[in-house]
N, C-alpha and C positions, 0 to 999 in steps of 0.2 A: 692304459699306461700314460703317465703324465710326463714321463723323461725320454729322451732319447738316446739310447746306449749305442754305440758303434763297433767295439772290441768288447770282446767276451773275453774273461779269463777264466778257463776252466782249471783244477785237480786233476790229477790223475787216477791216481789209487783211492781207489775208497767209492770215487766219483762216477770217472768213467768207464776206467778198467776197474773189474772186480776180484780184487786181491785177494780177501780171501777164499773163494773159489780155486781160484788158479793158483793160493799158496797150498792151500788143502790137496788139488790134484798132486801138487810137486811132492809134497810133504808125503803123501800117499804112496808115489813111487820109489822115492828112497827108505821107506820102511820098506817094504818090499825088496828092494833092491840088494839091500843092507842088511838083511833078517835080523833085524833089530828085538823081534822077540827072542831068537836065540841067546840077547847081547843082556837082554833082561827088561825089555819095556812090554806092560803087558800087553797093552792093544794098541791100534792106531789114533780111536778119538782121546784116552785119555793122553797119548804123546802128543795131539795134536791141539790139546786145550794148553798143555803146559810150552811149549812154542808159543803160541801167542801171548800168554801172560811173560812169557820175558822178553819176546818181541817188543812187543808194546813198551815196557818198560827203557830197553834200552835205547829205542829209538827215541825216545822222549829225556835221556839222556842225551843222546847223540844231537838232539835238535838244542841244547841248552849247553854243548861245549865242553861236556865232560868225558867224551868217548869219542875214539877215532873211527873211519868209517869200516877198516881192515877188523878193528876188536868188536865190531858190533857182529860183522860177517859170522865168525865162528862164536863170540862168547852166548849167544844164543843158543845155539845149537852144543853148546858146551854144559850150560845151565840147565838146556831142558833133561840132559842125559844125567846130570847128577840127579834132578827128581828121583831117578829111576835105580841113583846109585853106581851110575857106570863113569867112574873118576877115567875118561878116556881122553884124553887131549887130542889123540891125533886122527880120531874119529870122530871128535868134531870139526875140526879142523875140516877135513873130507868132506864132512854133511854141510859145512859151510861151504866150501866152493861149489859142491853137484847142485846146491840150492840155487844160489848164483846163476849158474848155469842153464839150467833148465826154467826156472822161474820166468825169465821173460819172453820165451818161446809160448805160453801159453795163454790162449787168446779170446778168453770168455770177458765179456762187458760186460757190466752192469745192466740193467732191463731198460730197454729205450734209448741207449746211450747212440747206437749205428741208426737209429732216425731222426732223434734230434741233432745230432752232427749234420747229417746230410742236410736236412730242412735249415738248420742256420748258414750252412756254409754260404752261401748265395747271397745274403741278409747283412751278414756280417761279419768282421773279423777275427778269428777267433782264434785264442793260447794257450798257452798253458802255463802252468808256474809250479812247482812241483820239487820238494824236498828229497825224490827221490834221486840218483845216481847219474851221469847225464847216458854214458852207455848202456845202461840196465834198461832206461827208461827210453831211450831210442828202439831198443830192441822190443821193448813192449807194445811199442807204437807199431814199428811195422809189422811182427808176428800177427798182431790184434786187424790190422788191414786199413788205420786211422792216420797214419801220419799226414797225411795231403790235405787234411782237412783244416791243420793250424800253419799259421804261419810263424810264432815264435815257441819255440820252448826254450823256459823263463827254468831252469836249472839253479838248485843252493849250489853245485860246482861252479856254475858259468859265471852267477852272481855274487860268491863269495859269501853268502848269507844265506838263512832258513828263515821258512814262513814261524813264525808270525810275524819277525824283525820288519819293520817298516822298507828298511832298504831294498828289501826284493821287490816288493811294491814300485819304487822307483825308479829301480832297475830296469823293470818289467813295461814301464810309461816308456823309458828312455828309450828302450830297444824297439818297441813298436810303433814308436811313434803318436803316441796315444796320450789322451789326458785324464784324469782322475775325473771326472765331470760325464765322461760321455764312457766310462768303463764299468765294467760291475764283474765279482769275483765272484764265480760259482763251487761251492765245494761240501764237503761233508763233516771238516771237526772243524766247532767252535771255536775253540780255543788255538786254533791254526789259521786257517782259511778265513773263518767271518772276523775273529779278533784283529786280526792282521792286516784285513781288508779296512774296516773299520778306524785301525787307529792310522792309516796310509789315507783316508777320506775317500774311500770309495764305497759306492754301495757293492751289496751284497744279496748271495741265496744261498741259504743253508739246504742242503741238499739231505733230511730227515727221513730214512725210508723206512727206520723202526719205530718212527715217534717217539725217541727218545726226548722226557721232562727234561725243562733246561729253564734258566731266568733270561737270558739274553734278548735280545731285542733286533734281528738283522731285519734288513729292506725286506727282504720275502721267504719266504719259506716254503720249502715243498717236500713231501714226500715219496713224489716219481717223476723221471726226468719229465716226462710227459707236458708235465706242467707249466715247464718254463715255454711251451708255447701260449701259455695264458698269459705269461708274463712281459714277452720279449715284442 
């Protein structure tokens, strides 16, 4: 290592917490819950691919100012049940708050994520910055058994802005007391985390655990947390 980093900025979801797992369990109990085959959806993977493809979507609206955070809640869960043909408003509405609800009680990491926490805390100071909710994402923290290990979470509510925007970035310097020189942003979308880091002057580590192709260019790359003891 040729630099000397002081403050980590980690991700959450995607990163350290592993969302889709623990959106999958949620997702899993409310079919269930909800005898959603009854309602007309045929199985649980084909509901639970059509979730993510409007997840995904609206969130990346939500992150670009076209959607509020209340219509993201249920209109996913609205969108995925028209797939299926069930024009039910107020069942998703429901499937929107149990989701909420349940979602951040559940406490599966990422692979490595509870040892390189530990192994850095000591090292250095470490954050977070994270798009998602700042309650949602408190709750994931300590369900998950991780909060003690950061000293800020760098919140779009707290700081009024979403990753990629530079402002978080600055926000994120300002609150920790930290400088863009001695910080590096660890996360898993480009187009989020390393863009954003990037165009704020900080380096970066694309957190790659499918090796998904891409053109971009960050400070380092990894495919398992593991490795940012190579790095750090």
């Amino acid at each position: 290592m040729t630099k000397k980093y002081r403050h980590l900025f980690f991700d959450l979801d995607h990163t350290l917490w592993d969302f889709d797992k623990n959106s999958e369990a949620t997702l899993r109990r409310l079919f269930g819950e909800y005898r959603l085959t009854e309602k007309g959806v045929p199985d649980f993977d084909t509901m639970f691919a059509a979730f993510n493809v409007h997840n995904d979507k609206l969130w990346d609206r939500y992150r670009k100012g076209y959607i509020r955070r209340e219509e993201l809640r249920w209109k996913r869960m609205w969108l995925m049940l028209l797939d299926f043909k069930i024009a039910d408003t107020a069942l998703a509405h429901e499937l929107g708050m149990a989701y909420i609800e349940i979602l951040p009680t559940q406490t599966l990491l990422t692979p490595n994520a509870a040892a390189v926490l530990a192994y850095c805390k000591n090292k250095y100071v470490l954050h977070l910055i994270t798009n998602g909710f700042e309650a949602t994402q408190k709750l994931k923290l300590h369900h998950s058994g991780i909060t003690n290990y950061f000293d800020q979470l760098i919140t779009s509510e707290k700081s009024n802005c979403l990753k990629p925007q530079r402002a978080i970035f600055d926000y994120a310097l300002t609150a920790s007391g930290a400088t863009a020189a001695e910080s590096i942003m660890i996360g898993d979308a480009l187009e989020i985390d390393i863009a954003g880091a990037i165009n704020a002057g900080w380096d970066q580590i694309y957190y790659n655990p499918k090796g998904l192709p891409h053109s971009s260019a960050p400070t380092f790359e990894i495919s398992d947390l593991a490795e940012l003891l190579n790095i750090l």
